[in-house]
SESEKOL-254268 format. One record per residue (C-alpha): x, y, z. Coordinates in steps of 0.05 Angstrom, whole numbers, padded with zeros to 5 digits, always signed. Layout:
N
XYZ
...
REM end
This chain:
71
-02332+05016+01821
-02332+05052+01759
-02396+05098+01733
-02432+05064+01673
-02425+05093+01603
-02492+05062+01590
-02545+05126+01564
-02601+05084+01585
-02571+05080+01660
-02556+05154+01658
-02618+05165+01642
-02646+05120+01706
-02602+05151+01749
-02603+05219+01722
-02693+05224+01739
-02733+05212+01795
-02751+05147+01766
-02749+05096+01831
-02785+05030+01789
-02774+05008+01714
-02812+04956+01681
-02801+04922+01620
-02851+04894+01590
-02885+04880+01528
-02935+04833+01485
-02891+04784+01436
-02836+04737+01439
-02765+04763+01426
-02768+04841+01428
-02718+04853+01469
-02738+04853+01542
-02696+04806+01570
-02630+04842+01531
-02661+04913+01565
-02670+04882+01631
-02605+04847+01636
-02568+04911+01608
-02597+04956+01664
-02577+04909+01711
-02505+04901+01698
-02491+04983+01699
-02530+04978+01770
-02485+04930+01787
-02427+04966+01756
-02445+05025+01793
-02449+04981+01857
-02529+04996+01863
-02577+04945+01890
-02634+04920+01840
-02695+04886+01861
-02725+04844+01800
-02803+04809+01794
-02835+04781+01743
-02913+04780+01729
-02920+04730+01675
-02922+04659+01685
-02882+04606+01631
-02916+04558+01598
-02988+04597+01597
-03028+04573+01541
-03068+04633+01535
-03045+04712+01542
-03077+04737+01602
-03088+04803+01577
-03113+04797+01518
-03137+04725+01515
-03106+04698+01451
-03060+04641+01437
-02981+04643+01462
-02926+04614+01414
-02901+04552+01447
REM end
């Protein structure tokens, strides 16, 4: 398999970094585009990626902070 020209997955690979999270607090900022990026140059690169998710769908309230979620 080819190397990825991705800078973010150069970056990964490139550190010590052994766990990334993405995360953040609103709707439609980009984590899912960020995740799924990272994961097809690991793939590309023919590396294994674990993935887990913390939140839960369909909460009415933010569990961090306590306020209203956008339905």
């Amino acid at each position: 398999m080819s190397e990825p020209r991705s800078p973010l997955w150069r970056h990964i690979v490139g550190s010590d970094v052994r766990t990334v999270a993405f995360m953040g607090m609103t709707k439609n900022t980009g984590k899912t585009v960020a995740l799924n990026h990272v994961l097809a140059a690991a793939a590309q690169a023919g590396c294994t990626a674990g993935v887990t998710s913390i939140g839960r769908d369909g909460e009415d309230r933010d569990q961090v902070f306590q306020v209203p979620k956008p339905r």
